[in-house]
C-alpha positions, 0 to 999 in steps of 0.5 A: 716921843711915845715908847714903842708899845704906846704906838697903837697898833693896827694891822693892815688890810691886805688884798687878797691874791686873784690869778684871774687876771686880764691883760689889756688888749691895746698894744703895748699896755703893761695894765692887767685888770682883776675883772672885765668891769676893770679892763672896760674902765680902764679901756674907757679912760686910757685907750678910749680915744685913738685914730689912724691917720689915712691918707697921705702921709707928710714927707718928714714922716713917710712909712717904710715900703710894704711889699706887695708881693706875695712870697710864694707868687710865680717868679715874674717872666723876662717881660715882667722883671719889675714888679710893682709896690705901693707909694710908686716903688718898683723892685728889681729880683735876681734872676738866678738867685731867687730863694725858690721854694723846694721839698726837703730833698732840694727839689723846686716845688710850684711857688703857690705849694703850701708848706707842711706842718710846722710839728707833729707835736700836740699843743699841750706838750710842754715838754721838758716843762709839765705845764705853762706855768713851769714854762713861764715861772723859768722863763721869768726866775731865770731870763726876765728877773736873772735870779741867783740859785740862792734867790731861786731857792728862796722864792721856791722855798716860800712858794713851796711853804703855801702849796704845802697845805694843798698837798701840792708842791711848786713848779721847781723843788730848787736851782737845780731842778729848774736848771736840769729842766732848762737844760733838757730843752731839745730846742735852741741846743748849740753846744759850746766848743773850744780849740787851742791855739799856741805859739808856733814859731821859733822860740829863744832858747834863754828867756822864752816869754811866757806868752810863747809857752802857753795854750790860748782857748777858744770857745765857739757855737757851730755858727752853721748850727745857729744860722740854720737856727735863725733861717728857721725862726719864724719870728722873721717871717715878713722881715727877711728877704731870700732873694737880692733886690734893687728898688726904684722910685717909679716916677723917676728911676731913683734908687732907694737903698734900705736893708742889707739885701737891696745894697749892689755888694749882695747883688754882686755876690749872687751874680758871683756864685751864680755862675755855678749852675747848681746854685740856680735857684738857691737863697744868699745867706750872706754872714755878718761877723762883730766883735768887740772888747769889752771890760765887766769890771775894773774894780775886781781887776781887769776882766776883759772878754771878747764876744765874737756875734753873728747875724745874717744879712737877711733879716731886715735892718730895724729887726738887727738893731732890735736883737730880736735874736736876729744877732747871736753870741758865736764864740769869745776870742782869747786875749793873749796877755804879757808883762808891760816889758813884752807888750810892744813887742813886735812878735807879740803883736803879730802873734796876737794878730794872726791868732786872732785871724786863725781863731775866726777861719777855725769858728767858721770852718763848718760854713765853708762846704755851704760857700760852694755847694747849697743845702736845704734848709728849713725856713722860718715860713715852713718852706724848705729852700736851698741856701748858699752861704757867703761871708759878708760885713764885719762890724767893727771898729777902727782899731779892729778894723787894723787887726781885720784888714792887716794894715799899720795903724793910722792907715785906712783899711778900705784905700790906699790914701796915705796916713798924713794926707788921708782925705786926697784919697787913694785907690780902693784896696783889694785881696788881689792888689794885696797879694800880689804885693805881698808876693813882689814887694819886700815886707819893710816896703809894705809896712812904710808905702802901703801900710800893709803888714805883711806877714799876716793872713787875713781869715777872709782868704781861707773862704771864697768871694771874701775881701776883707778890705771890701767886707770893712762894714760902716761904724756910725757910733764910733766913726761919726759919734764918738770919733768925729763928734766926741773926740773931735770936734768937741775937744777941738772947741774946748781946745779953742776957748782955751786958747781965746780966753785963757784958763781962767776965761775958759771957765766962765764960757764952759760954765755957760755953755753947760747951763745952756745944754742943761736948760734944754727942755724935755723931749721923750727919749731925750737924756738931759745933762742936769750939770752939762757936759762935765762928765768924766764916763762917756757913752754911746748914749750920752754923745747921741744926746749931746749931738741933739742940743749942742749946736745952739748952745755954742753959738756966739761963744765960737766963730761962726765957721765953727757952728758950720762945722757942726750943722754940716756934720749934724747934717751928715749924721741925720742922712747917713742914719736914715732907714731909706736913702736914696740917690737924691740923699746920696747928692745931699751926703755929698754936699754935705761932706764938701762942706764938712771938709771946706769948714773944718779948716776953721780949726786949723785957722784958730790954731786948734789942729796943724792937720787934719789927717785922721781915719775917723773923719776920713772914713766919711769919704767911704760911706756913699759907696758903703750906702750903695753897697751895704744899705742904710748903714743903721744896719751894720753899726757896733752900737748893736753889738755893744748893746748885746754885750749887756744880754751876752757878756755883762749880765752873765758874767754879774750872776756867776760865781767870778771864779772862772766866770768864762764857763758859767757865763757860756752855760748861761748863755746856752740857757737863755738861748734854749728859753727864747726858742721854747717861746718861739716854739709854744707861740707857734703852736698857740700855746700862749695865748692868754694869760697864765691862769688863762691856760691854767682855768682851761685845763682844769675846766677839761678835765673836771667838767663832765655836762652829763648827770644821771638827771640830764637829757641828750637835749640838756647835754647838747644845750650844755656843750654848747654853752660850753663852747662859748668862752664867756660862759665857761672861762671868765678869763675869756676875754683875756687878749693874746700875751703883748710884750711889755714896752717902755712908755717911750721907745721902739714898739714891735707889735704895730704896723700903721702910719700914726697913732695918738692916745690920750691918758686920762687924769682927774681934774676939772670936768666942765669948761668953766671948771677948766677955764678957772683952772688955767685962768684962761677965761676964753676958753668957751669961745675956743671951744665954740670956734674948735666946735664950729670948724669941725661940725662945718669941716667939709664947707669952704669957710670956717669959725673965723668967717661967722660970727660967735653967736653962730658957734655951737657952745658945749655945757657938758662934762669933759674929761683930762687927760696928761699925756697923748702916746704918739705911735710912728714911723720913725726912719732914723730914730731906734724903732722896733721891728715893725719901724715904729717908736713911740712916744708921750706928748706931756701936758701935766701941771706938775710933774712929780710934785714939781714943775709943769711939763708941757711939750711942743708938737708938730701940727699938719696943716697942709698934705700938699707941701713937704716938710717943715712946709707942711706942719706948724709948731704947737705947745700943748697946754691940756689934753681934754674930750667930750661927748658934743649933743650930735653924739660925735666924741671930739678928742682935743687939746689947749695949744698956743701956736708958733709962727715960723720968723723966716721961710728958711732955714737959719744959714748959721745952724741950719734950724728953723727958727720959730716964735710964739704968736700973739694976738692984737692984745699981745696976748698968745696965739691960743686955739683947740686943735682935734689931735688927729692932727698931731703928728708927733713931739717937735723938740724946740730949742732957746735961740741964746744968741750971745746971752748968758744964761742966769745960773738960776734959769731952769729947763721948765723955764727956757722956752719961756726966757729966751 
């Protein structure tokens, strides 16, 4: 080994920095190009090849409605109450309340009057900020990157060093220069309260706990101040609804239930407040509610907080799940806390209880006066509108859903079934039952018949039209998921393999089962279990994965009534977690809950459980009437509020100092909420158009550039002005596009509103056929090229490639290029998707992924638009993804797929999966074929049939689909 001063020594070359920087234009590319020569090639290669699937659209992939109706349209006549939409849907409006268009003193205005001026402010008024660049550099220091002031000090310090040669300094001179700019942000300024509670009641005059002596604070945002916040962003324009509908389908008067506001609970809640005259005309703002505890850190001791969000019911689902500040952080509830001697302490318990009651009417009593009487709002399409406030659903789950609703635990917050016999079901709760009995029925019998605790007061009765009991909004992670799913039935199957093999049997079938769920093969989006199930920390995520591939990897080692139960809940998961449900789904979710219940009892057969009485699963009976309430429960589930603790709780709480974090992590909070609403501001006046150094070379060519000289004429001068106005002569940023946010490779997409869309990614591999064919050792891949060619030159004639003989097929000698992956766009109605509705996902077909295995993905295929579902597709493996330019001057984006075929016309009885196989030719040889990718609809994702086979502890993901 040589000394260190024998290495010899050679100094990198380094890249010189260039702010002239072009942002792909294709929705959601995070590329950016030093030169337009660089954006074209990287156009050509990743972008080059794409389609837009008209036409009819296969069922198991519908877009959602679009409206056709024009926002400010005249209100339909008494004659004309439904109004027509696409895909044969028709709406229902209200008649009273109708979001009507008014000035900003309430007065109704004609619905085609345009709205005024969003500002007066000039589009280079940055303020508090000087410029872009200081705008952007916050945003990034502080929101995107979450930079600690020492950080922040640092970078700025740096920065400052290279600036310092130029007489120039950076945006920031340090943290507290880039905080006090943030915080003179006029927009987005919900200054952070509190209030204390105490104990009140009568205190022992020996031994008084300690929790009876001391004040509890309690920190909230005027939750009126940031509602009117969120009716006014115009981020929601298109996606919010003022008005409560009932949508049908046209041809056979079935209802569809989607968003918040097509659900009966708001139809019913307008006709309530409509009998008041002077809320005629008027929007519903009905006001979702959530909290949750959550823990930042066990290992520093036990850190717990309590967010208390808000939302209002009338964004749209899928723009409430996205965030989108469409869910809001309102305030955090105190936590009273005592010795262990003290924590079953009744009094403490109801104390705790009924604090928290009075926590929730103090935060809200500002929304109040708006319950009863409108005020005028402006809205995020520039329109003023009177609004009618109202409490709506609370997002919760079982154990707080005990606090709200004031019942015993173990008792149902929505119905009167008894604890031991909750599924023979019981007459629905309601404010007024409840009172009368806590007015005749004394508190013991309460708390023993009725499960009602009587000495607290539910928040919802200091506020008009509210009933906690009917507000208990559906929780499909923790009622479905975690409960039913995780703490159910997979501990009831673990519980019965011990009981069948012993301890010592038990181990090889869990091992087995682990390796089954560890050779699933990929799927985009998909979290795989490399080890299995054997993991101590669950999370919301991992059951949601777990539920995707654990069916088939019980089956033969559990009864089959079992497997029923799981394919029957699976069943009733998929439903209940559809964008649009409809009364036809409704029948179905029905059936499948008989089923569910029928099944179960298989548990109780095998001696697993002695009942099965638990408000989990007994929560299912409720979800048909929370559907028709409340619309696709997708809307109102905790998995949204628990992913806003990370934005609101956890993230704030790692950047703080740790020594009371609660204060450092409110003014975080504030910050951050006053950078999105500058965003939204600068974007609304045009001012982040463009790439940074895109507005940076705008201004300094302004104010430098002067086309009159002492030489020029006034025919030079006009020649210069013009040519000045066109961007590619005095901006060679020019053809930068509008500013896209960046997405993940896989998941939900914002910024697209079509059916379907696939584009391929290019790679450098082979670049002939035969070059290809060698490379894949398929030698007939020239004839299938042939064959490819034939059926889509002839696409329009009645026969195909497989009626002429080979000679007749055109050949193609050309080059080709190879692409690894196609990214499928789509509407995806039950999957997180963004704004919009849309997911995306890659479709892999890579001969080795990172320097390991190949990856090669299944796809479904449309093959008829006549028929519906699994009827309408086949089942592809890709092999390679390739296009060429043919001599007609046609470019054929395509792809090497080997079919499957499906072994019955039915779905399996045991699992309720379609079972499909790979086809062969006569030679045995597989079924392969080149396919157009316009006909890929998105990735399918197939699953080993185990049977009763052990899985050899060898066996990889790579390889199953190959194995079994």
């Amino acid at each position: 080994m040589p000394e260190d001063h024998d290495v010899p020594q050679k100094q990198l070359k380094q890249r010189a920095f260039s702010a002239r920087r072009i942002q792909c234009p294709y929705p959601g590319c995070k590329h950016w190009l030093k030169n337009t020569t660089g954006l074209e090639s990287h156009q050509s290669a990743m972008h080059s090849y794409s389609f837009t699937r008209s036409g009819q659209v296969p069922h198991s992939r519908r877009a959602s409605v679009q409206e056709v109706e024009d926002e400010e349209a005249p209100r339909l006549t008494k004659d004309e109450e439904r109004w027509e939409f696409r895909h044969g849907l028709i709406r229902d409006y209200h008649e009273v309340l109708t979001g009507r268009i008014c000035d900003e003193n309430g007065n109704f205005l004609d619905p085609g009057t345009p709205p005024a001026p969003y500002t007066t402010k000039s589009p280079d008024d940055w303020t508090p900020y000087r410029n872009r660049l200081e705008f952007e550099a916050a945003e990034f220091l502080y929101t995107e990157n979450q930079m600690s002031a020492r950080q922040i000090n640092k970078i700025l310090y740096y920065w400052g060093i290279t600036l310092a040669v130029h007489h120039d300094n950076p945006p920031f001179a340090d943290h507290k220069d880039l905080y006090n700019t943030i915080d003179a942000t006029p927009l987005g300024d919900v200054a952070w309260q509190s209030f204390s509670l105490e104990f009140s009641g009568e205190k022992p005059a020996e031994d008084c706990p300690l929790w009876m002596q001391q004040s509890y604070d309690v920190w909230f945002r005027d939750p009126h101040a940031i509602v009117r916040n969120m009716l006014s962003n115009s981020d929601y324009v298109g996606e919010i609804d003022y008005t409560t509908y009932r949508e049908f389908q046209e041809k056979d008067n079935k209802h569809h239930y989607k968003d918040f506001m097509s659900g009966d609970w708001a139809w019913h809640q307008s006709d309530e407040i409509a009998q008041d005259p002077q809320t005629h005309g008027a929007a519903f703002i009905p006001i979702i509610l959530g909290s949750d505890k959550t823990t930042v850190s066990v290992a520093t001791g036990q850190n717990d907080y309590y967010p208390l969000y808000l939302s209002i019911g009338n964004v749209h689902n899928n723009v409430r799940h996205a965030h989108h500040d469409a869910l809001v952080l309102v305030g955090f509830m105190a936590i009273p806390k005592t010795n262990k001697k003290g924590v079953n302490d009744p009094a403490f318990r109801k104390f705790k209880k009924q604090m928290f009651h009075s926590s929730l009417s103090k935060i809200l009593a500002n929304l109040k006066p708006g319950m009863t009487t409108p005020e005028v709002t402006r809205c995020g399409d520039g329109h003023y509108r009177c609004v009618i406030y109202g409490l709506g659903p609370y997002i919760a789950d079982y154990e707080e859903q005990v606090v709200l609703a004031g019942i015993v635990k173990n008792w149902c917050g929505r119905c009167l079934a008894f604890p031991t016999r909750l599924d023979d079901g019981g007459v629905s709760r309601s404010r007024e039952h409840t009172d009368a009995l806590v007015d005749s029925v004394s508190f013991g019998i309460l708390w023993d018949e009725y499960g009602i605790i009587g000495e607290l007061v539910p928040f919802t009765n200091d506020f008009p039209h509210a009933d906690i009991h009917e507000l208990l909004a559906p929780d499909l992670l923790h009622q479905l998921i975690k409960g039913t799913f995780k703490d159910h039935l997979v501990e009831w199957v673990g519980k019965y393999l011990e009981r069948e093999y012993g301890k010592a049997g038990v181990a090889e079938i869990m091992d087995d089962i682990d390796r089954r769920i560890a050779v699933a093969p990929s799927f985009p989006g998909l979290r795989r279990f490399p080890q299995g199930r054997g993991f101590s920390q669950w999370t919301g995520d991992d059951s949601k994965a777990l539920m995707k591939v654990y069916l088939p990897a019980i089956e033969g080692h559990v009864p089959d009534d079992v497997v029923r139960v799981f394919r029957v809940f699976l069943e009733f998961c998929y439903i209940v977690h559809a964008n649009i449900i409809t009364d036809d789904t409704l029948t179905e979710l029905r059936d499948a809950l008989e089923r569910f219940h029928r099944y179960r009892t298989i548990f109780q057969t095998i001696g697993v459980r002695f009942d099965i009485s638990l408000p989990q699963q007994h929560s299912l009976v409720h979800y048909e009437i929370l559907v028709r309430m409340f619309g696709a429960p997708n809307g109102l589930c905790s998995s949204i509020t628990e992913s806003k603790h990370i934005k609101a709780v956890k993230k704030p709480w790692r950047r703080s100092s740790k020594h009371k974090a609660l204060g450092q992590m409110l003014l975080t909070n504030q910050r951050l909420d006053k950078i999105v609403a500058a965003r939204v501001d600068f974007h609304l006046r045009g001012m982040l158009k463009g790439s940074c150094a895109f507005s940076y070379y705008n201004s300094s060519f302004n104010n430098h550039f002067n086309p009159k000289d002492d030489n020029s004429t006034e025919s030079d001068i006009d020649n210069n002005n013009h040519e000045a106005q066109r961007p590619e002569k005095t901006n060679p940023f020019a053809k930068e596009a509008d500013d896209y946010d960046d997405v993940e490779d896989d998941g939900v997409v914002d910024d697209e509103d079509i059916i379907a869309d696939v584009n391929l990614a290019q790679r450098k591999r082979a670049r002939t056929i035969p070059e290809l064919a060698d490379e894949l050792d398929l030698p007939s891949l020239p004839r299938l090229i042939r064959l490819f060619l034939y059926d889509q030159i002839h696409a329009d004639d009645n026969h195909s490639s497989a009626d002429v003989p080979l000679r007749d097929c055109p050949s193609f000698t050309g080059h080709i290029k190879i692409f690894h992956s196609a990214s499928a766009t789509f509407v995806a109605p039950s999957d997180p998707s963004g704004i919009t509705g849309m997911r995306r996902e890659h479709i892999h077909a890579v001969p080795s992924w990172r320097n390991g295995p190949g990856w090669y993905d299944c796809a479904f295929i449309n093959i008829d638009d006549e028929q519906d579902g699994m009827f309408s597709m086949d089942v592809v493996r890709i092999f390679c993804f390739l296009s060429f330019t043919f001599t007609n001057g046609h470019t054929y984006p395509c792809a090497l797929v080997q079919w499957f075929h499906r072994i019955t016309e039915e779905r399996d009885e045991l699992t309720g999966m379609w079972m499909v196989a790979p086809s062969l030719d006569e030679d045995g040889s597989c079924d392969l074929s080149i396919i157009h990718i316009d006909s890929i609809i998105r990735g399918a994702h197939l699953l080993p049939i185990f049977g009763t086979q052990i899985v050899p502890p060898g066996l990889q993901f790579h390889d199953s689909l190959d194995a079994y």
